[in-house]
MARRO-8753 format. One record per residue (C-alpha): x, y, z; residue number from 1. Coordinates in nm, 3 decimals, decimal comma. Layout:
xx|yy|zz|num
X|Y|Z|NUM
...
This chain:
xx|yy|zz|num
0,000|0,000|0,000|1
0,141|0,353|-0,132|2
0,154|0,625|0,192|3
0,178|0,972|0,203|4
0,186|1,254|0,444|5
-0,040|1,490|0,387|6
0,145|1,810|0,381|7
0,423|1,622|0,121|8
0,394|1,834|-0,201|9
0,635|1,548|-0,382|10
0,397|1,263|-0,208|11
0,070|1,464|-0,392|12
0,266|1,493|-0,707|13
0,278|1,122|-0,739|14
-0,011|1,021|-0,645|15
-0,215|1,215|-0,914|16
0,075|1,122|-1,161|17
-0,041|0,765|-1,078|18
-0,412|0,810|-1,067|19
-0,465|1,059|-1,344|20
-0,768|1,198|-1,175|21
-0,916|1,510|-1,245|22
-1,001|1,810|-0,963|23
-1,318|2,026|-1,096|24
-1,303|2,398|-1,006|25
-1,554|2,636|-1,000|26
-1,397|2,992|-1,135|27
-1,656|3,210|-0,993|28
-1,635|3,459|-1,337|29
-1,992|3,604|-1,255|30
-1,866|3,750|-0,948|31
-1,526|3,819|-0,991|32
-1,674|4,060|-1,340|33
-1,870|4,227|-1,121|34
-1,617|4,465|-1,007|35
-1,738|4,491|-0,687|36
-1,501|4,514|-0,320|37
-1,491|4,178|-0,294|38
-1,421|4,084|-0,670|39
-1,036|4,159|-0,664|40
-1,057|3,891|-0,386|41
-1,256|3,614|-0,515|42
-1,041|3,645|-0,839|43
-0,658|3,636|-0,618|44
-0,830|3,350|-0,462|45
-0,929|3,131|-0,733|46
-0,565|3,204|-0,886|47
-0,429|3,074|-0,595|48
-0,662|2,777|-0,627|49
-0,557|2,692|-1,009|50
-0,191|2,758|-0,931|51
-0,180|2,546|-0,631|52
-0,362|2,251|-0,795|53
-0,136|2,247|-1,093|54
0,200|2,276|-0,883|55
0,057|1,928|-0,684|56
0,016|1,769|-1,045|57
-0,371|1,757|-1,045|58
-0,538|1,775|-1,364|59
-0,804|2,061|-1,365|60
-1,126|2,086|-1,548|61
-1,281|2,450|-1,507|62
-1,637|2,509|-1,439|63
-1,865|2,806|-1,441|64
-2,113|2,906|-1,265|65
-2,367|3,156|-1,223|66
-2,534|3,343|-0,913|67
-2,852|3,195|-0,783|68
-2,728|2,832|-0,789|69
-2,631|2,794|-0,434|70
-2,859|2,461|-0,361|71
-2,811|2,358|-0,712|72
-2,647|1,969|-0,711|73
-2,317|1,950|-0,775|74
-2,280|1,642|-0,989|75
-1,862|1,518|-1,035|76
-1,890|1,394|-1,347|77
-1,535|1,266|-1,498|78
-1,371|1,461|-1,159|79
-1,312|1,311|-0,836|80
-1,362|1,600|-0,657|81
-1,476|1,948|-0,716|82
-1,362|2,308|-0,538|83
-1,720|2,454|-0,538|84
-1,731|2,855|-0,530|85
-2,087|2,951|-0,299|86
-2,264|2,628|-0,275|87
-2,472|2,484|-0,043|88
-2,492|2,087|0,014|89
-2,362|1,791|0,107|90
-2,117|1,548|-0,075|91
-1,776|1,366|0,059|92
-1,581|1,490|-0,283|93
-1,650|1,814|-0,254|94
-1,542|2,175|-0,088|95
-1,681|2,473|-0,118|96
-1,542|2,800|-0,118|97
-1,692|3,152|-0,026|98
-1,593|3,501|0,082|99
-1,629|3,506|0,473|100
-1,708|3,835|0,656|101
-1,386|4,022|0,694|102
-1,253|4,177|0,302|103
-1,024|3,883|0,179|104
-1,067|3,629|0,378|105
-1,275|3,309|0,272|106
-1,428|2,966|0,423|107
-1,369|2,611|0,296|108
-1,623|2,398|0,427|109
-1,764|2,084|0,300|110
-2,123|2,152|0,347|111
-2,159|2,547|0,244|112
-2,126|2,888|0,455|113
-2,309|3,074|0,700|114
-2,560|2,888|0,883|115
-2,557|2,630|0,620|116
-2,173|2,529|0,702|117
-2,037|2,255|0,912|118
-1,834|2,502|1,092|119
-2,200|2,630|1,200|120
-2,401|2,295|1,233|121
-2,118|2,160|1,458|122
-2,066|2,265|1,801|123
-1,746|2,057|1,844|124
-1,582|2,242|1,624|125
-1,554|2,547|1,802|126
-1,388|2,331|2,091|127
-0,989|2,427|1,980|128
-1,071|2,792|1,996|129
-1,143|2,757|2,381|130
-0,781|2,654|2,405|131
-0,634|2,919|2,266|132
-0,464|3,167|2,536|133
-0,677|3,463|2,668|134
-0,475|3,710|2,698|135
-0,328|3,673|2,283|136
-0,687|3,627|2,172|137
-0,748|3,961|2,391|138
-0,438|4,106|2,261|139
-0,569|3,996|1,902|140
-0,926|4,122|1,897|141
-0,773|4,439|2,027|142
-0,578|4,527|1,704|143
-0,833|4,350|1,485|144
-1,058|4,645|1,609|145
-0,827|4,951|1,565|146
-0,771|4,806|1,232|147
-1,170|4,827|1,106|148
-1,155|5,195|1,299|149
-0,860|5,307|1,155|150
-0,934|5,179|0,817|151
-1,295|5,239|0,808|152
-1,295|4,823|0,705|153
-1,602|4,676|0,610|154
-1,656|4,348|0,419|155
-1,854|4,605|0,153|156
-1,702|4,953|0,106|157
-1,823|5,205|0,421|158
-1,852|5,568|0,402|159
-1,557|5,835|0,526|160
-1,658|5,872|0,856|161
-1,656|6,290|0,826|162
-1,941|6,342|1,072|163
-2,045|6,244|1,450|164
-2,226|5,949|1,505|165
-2,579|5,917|1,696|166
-2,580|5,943|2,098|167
-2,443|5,660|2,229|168
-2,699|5,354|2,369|169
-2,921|5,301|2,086|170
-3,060|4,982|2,007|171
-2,869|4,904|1,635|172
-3,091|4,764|1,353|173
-2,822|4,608|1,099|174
-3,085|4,509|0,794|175
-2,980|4,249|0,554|176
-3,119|4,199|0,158|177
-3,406|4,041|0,192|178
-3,380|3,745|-0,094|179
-2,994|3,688|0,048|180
-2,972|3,269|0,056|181
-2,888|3,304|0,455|182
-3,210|3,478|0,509|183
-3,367|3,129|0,435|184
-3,272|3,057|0,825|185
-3,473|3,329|0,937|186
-3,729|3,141|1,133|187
-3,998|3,444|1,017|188
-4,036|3,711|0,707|189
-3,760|3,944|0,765|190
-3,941|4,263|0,780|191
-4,185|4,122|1,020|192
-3,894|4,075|1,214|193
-3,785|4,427|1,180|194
-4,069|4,588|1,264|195
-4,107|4,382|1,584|196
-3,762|4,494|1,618|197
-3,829|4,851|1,596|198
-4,200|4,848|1,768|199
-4,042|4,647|2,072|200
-3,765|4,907|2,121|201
-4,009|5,221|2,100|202
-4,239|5,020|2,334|203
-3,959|4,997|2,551|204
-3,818|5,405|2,535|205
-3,507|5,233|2,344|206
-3,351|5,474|2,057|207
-3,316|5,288|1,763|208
-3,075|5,328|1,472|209
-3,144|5,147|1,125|210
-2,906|5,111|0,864|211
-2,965|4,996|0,517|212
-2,754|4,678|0,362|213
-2,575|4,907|0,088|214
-2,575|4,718|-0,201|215
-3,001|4,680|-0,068|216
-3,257|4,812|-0,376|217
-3,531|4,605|-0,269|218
-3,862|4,813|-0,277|219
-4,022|4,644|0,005|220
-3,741|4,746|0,230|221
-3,762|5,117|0,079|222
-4,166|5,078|0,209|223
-4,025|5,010|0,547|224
-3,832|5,216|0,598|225
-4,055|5,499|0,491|226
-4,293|5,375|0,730|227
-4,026|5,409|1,005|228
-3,841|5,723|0,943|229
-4,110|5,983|1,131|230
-4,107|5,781|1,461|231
-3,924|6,001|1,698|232
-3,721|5,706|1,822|233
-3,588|5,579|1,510|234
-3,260|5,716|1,322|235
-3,228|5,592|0,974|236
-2,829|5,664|0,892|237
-2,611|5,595|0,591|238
-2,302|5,663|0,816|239
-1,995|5,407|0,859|240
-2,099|5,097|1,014|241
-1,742|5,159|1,234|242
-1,923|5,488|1,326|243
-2,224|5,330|1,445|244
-2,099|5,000|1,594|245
-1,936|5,173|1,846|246
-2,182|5,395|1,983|247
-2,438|5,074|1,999|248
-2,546|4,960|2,380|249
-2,676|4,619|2,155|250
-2,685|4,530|1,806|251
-2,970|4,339|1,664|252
-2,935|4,142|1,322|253
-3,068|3,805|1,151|254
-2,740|3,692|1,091|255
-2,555|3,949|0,913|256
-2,206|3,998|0,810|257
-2,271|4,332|1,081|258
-2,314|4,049|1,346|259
-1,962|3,943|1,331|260
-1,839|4,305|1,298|261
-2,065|4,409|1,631|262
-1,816|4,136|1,819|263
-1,517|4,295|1,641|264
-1,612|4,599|1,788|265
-1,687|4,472|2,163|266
-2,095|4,496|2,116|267
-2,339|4,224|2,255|268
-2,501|4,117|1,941|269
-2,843|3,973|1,925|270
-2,883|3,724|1,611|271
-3,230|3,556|1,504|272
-3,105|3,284|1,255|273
-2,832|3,055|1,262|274
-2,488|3,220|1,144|275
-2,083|3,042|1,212|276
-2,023|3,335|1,565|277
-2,431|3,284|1,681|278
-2,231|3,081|2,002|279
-2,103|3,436|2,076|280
-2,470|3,602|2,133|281
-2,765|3,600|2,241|282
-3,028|3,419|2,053|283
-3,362|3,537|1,988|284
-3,559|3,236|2,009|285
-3,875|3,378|1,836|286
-4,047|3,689|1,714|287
-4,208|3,682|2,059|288
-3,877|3,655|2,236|289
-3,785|3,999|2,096|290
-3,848|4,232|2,417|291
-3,708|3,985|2,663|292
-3,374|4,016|2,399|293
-3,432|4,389|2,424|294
-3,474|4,481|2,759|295
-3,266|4,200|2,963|296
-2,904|4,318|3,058|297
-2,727|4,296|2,752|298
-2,449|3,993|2,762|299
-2,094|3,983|2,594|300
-1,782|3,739|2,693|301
-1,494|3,945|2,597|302
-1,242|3,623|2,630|303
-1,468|3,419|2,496|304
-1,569|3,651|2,151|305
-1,152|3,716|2,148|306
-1,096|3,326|2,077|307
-1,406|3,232|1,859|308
-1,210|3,595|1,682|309
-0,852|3,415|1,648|310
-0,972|3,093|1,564|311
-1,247|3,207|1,298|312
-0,996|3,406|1,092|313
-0,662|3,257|1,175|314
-0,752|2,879|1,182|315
-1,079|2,833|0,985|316
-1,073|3,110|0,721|317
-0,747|3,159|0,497|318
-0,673|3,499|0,334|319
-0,691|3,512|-0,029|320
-0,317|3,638|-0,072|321
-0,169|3,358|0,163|322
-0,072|3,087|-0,070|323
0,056|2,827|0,223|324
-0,255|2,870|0,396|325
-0,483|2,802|0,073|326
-0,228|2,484|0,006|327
-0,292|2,362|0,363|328
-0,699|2,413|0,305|329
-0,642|2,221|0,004|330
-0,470|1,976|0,099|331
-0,650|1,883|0,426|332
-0,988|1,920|0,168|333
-0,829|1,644|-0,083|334
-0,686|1,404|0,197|335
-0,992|1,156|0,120|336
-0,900|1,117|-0,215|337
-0,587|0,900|-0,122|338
-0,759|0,714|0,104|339
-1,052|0,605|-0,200|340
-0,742|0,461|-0,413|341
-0,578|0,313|-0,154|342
-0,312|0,503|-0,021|343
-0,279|0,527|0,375|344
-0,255|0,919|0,463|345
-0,067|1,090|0,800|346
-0,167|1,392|0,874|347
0,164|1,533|0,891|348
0,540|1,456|0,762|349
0,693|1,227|0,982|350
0,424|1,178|1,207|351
């Protein structure tokens, strides 16, 4: 029986010299000619993909894609396995790729992202990031922090912050597009949710602050907020979300990419659908569980949101520019492939 170590670039090279097998990879061209602030990063990424696979000796067929085909079967065809770019599913030859919720940095997860990953069906794996030591993930979510302030970071592009904020201790509304494939995990209509957001925080003499998703066109969210904007309690801003995160005594979304920036930022974060950093705050259980989320002391583990931090973007996600990391992703991703043909894997040289 053949053996290789997993991390042995000559041990790969051999074994698809051997096997001849094919690696499909989805190139993501839709997104990547959109142009947008994430595009640049999709595109380094899927370089880095290609590159990578060729310099093991895979053969590579490309594969394109288009946006809306997130639950869409991935068949394999002639490949053995297939890199999947924003898929949702299950399969044991497959790994899917998407942009995570910090600008260049992406998941690789065999079932799909957001709620829909493993990383966020599967408690256990969260269990390494409680070992990490407090005081670096401390030290680490500290300068991930003055980072998004002093850069004005966002995953999508933020305004220059060239004005004050809102009085501190608002309630902060984070809304998300409405037809976005996470919002499937909302456990009710979105802006039903909202509203109860909104009524529940007036009810309560709680300022509220609402801010628009910005790439959001959707005319049912334009009714909303018109409907909103009078009430003496409510703010509708277009300001920074680093301007506004700060300022927030809680932050309320469904499981937004603002979520994960509110625990950046030190804010207890309330989420209503399942999301990868949920663990890290408090759960609305229902629309009806909305004031008790609202009004009970508001709850944040600062050692606890440090680690889930380090261990979310330093261990689970890779950045698009760090070609070892992607290799090690890959690698680990294609280490059943041996095993199928034969060959007896270690997880690491000499071990």
């Amino acid at each position: 029986m053949a053996s290789m170590a997993i991390d042995d670039i000559e041990a790969w090279k051999r074994f698809f010299y051997e096997t001849r097998i094919s690696i499909g990879v989805e190139t993501a061209l839709p997104w990547i000619e959109t142009q947008s602030e994430i595009a640049p990063h999709i595109k380094r990424l899927v370089e880095s993909i290609l590159f990578i696979l060729a310099s093991l000796g895979a053969r590579i067929t490309p594969r394109a894609t288009v946006p809306g085909q997130d639950f869409d079967e991935r068949e394999l065809g002639e490949d053995a396995f297939l890199i999947s770019h924003h898929s949702i599913g299950t399969g044991d030859r497959i790994c899917r790729f998407k942009h995570s919720y910090r600008a260049g940095y992406f998941s690789f997860d065999p079932l799909g992202y957001g709620g829909f990953s493993e990383f966020a069906q599967t408690r256990q794996m969260l269990e390494p990031a409680w070992t990490l030591p407090a005081q670096q993930a401390l030290a680490y979510a500290h300068s991930l922090r003055l980072k998004q302030i002093q850069a004005n970071a966002s995953k999508y592009a933020q305004p220059p912050v060239t004005q004050e904020g809102p009085p501190p201790g608002y309630v902060f509304l984070a809304l998300q597009m409405p037809r976005d494939t996470v919002m499937r995990l909302s456990p009710c209509d979105p802006l039903e949710f909202y509203r109860r957001v909104v009524m529940e925080a007036g009810n309560n003499g709680l300022p509220c602050v609402v801010k628009r998703h910005p790439c959001c066109i959707d005319p049912d969210v334009t009714k909303f907020l018109s409907t909103i904007a009078t009430l003496p309690f409510v703010t509708i801003s277009e300001l920074s979300i680093n301007q506004l995160l700060p300022g927030a005594e809680r932050v309320v979304v469904i499981n937004s990419t603002v979520g994960l920036e509110a625990l950046i930022h030190g804010r207890p974060t309330l989420t209503f659908a399942a999301s990868e950093y949920a663990p890290l705050t408090t759960r609305i259980a229902d629309i009806d569980d909305i004031r008790r989320a609202l009004t009970s002391p508001p709850w944040f583990d600062d050692v606890k949101v440090a680690q889930f931090l380090h261990y979310f973007f330093e261990h689970y996600c890779v950045q698009a520019q760090d070609e070892n990391a992607v290799l090690r992703k890959l690698q680990e991703s294609l280490s059943i492939l041996p095993l199928k043909f034969g060959w007896s894997v270690e997880r690491k040289t000499g071990a």
